[in-house]
N, CA, C and O of each residue as an XYZ file, in Angstrom:
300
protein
N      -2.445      9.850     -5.070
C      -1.176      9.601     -5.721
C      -1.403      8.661     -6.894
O      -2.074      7.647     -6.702
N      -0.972      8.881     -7.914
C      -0.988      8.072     -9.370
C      -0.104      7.156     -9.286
O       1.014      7.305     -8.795
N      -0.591      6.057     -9.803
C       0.689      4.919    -10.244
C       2.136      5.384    -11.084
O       2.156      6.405    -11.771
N       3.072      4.683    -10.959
C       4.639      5.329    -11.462
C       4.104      4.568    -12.877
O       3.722      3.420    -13.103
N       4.260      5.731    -13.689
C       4.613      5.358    -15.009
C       5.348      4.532    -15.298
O       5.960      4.042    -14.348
N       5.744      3.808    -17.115
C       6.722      3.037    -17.183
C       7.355      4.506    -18.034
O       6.747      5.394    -18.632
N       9.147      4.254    -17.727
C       9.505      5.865    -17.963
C      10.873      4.865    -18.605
O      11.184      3.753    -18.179
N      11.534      5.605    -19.706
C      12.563      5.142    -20.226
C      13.717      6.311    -19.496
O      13.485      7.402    -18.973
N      15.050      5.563    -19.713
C      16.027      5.974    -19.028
C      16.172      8.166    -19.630
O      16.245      9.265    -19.079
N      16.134      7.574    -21.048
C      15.994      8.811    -22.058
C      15.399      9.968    -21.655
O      15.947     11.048    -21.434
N      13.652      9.534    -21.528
C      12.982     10.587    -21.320
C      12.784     10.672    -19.575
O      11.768     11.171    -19.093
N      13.576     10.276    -18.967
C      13.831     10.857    -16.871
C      14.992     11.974    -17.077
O      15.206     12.927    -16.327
N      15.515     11.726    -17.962
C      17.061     12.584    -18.135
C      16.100     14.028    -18.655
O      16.247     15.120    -18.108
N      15.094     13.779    -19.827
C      14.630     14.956    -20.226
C      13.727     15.679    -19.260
O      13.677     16.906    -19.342
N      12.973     15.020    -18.312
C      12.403     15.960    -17.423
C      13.190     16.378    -16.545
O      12.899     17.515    -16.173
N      14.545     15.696    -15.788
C      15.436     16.296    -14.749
C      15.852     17.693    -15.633
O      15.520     18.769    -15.136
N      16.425     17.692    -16.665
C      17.119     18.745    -17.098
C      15.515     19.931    -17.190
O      15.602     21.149    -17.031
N      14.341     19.277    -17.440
C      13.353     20.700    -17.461
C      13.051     21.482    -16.221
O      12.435     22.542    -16.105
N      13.762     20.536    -15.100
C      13.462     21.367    -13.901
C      14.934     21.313    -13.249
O      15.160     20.963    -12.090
N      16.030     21.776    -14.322
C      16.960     22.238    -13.423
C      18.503     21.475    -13.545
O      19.538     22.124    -13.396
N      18.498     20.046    -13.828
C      19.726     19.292    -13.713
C      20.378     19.679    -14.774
O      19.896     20.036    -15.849
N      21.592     19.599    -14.439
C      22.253     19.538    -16.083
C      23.203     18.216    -15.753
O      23.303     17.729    -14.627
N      23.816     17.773    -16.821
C      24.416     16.320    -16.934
C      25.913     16.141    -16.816
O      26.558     16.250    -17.859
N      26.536     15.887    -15.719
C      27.712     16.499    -14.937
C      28.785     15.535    -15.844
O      29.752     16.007    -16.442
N      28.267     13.474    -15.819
C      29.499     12.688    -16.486
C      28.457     11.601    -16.742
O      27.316     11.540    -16.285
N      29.013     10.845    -17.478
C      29.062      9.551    -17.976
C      30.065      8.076    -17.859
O      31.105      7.722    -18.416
N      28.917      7.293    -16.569
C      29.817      6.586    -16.870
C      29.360      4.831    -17.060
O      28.750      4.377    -16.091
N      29.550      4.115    -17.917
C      28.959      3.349    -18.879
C      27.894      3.605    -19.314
O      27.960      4.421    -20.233
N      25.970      2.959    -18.843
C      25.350      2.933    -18.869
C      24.453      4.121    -18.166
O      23.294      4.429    -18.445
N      25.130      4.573    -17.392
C      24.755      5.570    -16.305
C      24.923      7.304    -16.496
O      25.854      7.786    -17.142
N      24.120      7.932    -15.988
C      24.172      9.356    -16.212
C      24.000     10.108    -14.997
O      22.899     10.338    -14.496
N      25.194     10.516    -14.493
C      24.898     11.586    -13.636
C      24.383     12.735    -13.878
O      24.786     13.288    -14.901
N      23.639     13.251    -13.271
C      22.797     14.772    -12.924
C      22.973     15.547    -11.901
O      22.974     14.991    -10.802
N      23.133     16.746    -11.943
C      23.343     17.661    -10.792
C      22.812     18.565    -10.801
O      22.829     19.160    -11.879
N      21.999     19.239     -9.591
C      21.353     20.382     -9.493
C      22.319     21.390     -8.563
O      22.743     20.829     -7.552
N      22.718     22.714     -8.727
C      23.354     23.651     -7.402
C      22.643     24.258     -6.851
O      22.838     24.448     -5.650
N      21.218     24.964     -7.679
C      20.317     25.756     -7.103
C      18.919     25.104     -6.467
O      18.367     24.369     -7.286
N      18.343     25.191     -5.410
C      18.951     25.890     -4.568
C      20.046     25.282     -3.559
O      20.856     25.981     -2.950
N      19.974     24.130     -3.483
C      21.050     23.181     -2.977
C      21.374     22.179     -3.759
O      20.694     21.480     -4.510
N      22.779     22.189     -3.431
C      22.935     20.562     -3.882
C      22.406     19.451     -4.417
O      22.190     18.758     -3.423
N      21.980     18.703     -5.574
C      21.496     17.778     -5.368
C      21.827     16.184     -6.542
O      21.126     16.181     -7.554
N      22.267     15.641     -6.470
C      22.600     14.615     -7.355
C      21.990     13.193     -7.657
O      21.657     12.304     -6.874
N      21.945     13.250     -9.013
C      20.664     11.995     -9.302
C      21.913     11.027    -10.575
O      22.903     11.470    -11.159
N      21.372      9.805    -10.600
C      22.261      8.737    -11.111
C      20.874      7.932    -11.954
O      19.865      7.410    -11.480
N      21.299      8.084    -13.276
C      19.796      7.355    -14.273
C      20.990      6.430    -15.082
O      22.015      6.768    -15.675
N      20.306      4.981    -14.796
C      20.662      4.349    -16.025
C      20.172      4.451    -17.184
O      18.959      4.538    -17.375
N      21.216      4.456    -18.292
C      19.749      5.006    -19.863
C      19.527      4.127    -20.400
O      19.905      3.871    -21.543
N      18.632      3.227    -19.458
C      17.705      1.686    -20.066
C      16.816      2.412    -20.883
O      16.776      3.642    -20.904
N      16.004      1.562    -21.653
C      14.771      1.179    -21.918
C      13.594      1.692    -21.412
O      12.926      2.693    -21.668
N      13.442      0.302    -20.233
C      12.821      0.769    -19.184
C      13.217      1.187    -18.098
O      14.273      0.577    -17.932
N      12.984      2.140    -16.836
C      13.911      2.169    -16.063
C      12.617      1.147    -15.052
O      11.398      1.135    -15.225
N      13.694      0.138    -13.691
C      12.759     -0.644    -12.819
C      11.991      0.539    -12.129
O      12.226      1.741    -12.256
N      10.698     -0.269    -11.116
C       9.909      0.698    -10.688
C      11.356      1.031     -9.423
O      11.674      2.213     -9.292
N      11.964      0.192     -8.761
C      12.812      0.536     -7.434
C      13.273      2.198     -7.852
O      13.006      3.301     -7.375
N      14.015      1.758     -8.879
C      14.627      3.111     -9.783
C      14.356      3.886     -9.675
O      15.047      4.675     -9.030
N      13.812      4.057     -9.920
C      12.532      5.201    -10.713
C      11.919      5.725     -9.640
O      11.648      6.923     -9.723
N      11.492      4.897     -8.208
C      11.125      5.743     -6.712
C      12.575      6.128     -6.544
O      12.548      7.311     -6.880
N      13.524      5.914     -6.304
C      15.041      6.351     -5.653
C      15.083      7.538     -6.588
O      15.003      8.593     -5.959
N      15.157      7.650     -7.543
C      15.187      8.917     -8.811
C      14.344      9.957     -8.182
O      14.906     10.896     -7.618
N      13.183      9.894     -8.215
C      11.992     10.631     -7.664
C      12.187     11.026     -6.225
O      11.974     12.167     -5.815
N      12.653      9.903     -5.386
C      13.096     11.005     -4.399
C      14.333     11.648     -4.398
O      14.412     12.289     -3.349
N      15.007     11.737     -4.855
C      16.456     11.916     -4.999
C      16.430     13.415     -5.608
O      17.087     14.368     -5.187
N      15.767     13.412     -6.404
C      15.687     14.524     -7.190
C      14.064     15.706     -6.559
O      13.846     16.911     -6.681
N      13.443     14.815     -6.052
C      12.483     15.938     -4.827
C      11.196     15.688     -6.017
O      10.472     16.683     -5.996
N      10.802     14.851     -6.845
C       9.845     15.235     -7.389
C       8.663     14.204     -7.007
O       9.001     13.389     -6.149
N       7.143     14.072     -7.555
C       6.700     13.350     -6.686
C       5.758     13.007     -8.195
O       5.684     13.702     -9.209
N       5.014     11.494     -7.850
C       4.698     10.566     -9.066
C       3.624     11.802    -10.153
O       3.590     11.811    -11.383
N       2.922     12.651     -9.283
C       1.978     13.135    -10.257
C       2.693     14.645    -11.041
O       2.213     15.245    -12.003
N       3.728     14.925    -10.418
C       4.879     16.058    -11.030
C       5.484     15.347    -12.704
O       5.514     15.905    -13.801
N       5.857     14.100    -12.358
C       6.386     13.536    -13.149
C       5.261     12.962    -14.392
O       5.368     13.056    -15.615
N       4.649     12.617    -13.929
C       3.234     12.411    -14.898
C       2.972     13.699    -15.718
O       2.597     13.705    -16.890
N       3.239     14.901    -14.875
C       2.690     16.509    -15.973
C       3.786     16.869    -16.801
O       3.673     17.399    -17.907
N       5.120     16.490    -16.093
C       6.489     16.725    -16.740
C       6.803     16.123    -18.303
O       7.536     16.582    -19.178
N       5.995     14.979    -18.291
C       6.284     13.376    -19.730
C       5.488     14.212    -20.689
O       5.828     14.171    -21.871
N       4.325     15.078    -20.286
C       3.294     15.509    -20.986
C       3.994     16.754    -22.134
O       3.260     17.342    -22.929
């Protein structure tokens, strides 16, 4: 397993949407995401900067992806 990148709020939004989310609302700082296919699934990104590492694991699981997916995804 690879170390978690440092990932800005910006570009987590651009890999959720390459595998599927689209961007349901906005609300302040925050961006909801939603997947229907094949189930359900809903992810919440603040659009920092940086996002924290806590974040950024809750994101990753939330959304089913795993540190070295996300590493090929930035690419």
């Amino acid at each position: 397993m690879s170390r978690l990148p440092v990932v800005s709020g910006k570009d987590m939004i651009k890999v959720l949407r390459e595998i599927g989310f689209r961007v349901d609302r906005q609300r302040g700082s925050h961006i909801y995401l939603i997947k229907d296919e094949p189930f359900f699934k809903a992810v919440s990104v603040p659009n920092h900067k940086e996002l924290k590492r806590g974040t950024l694991k809750n994101i990753l699981k939330r959304s089913g992806l795993t540190v070295d997916d996300l590493i090929k995804l930035l690419r």
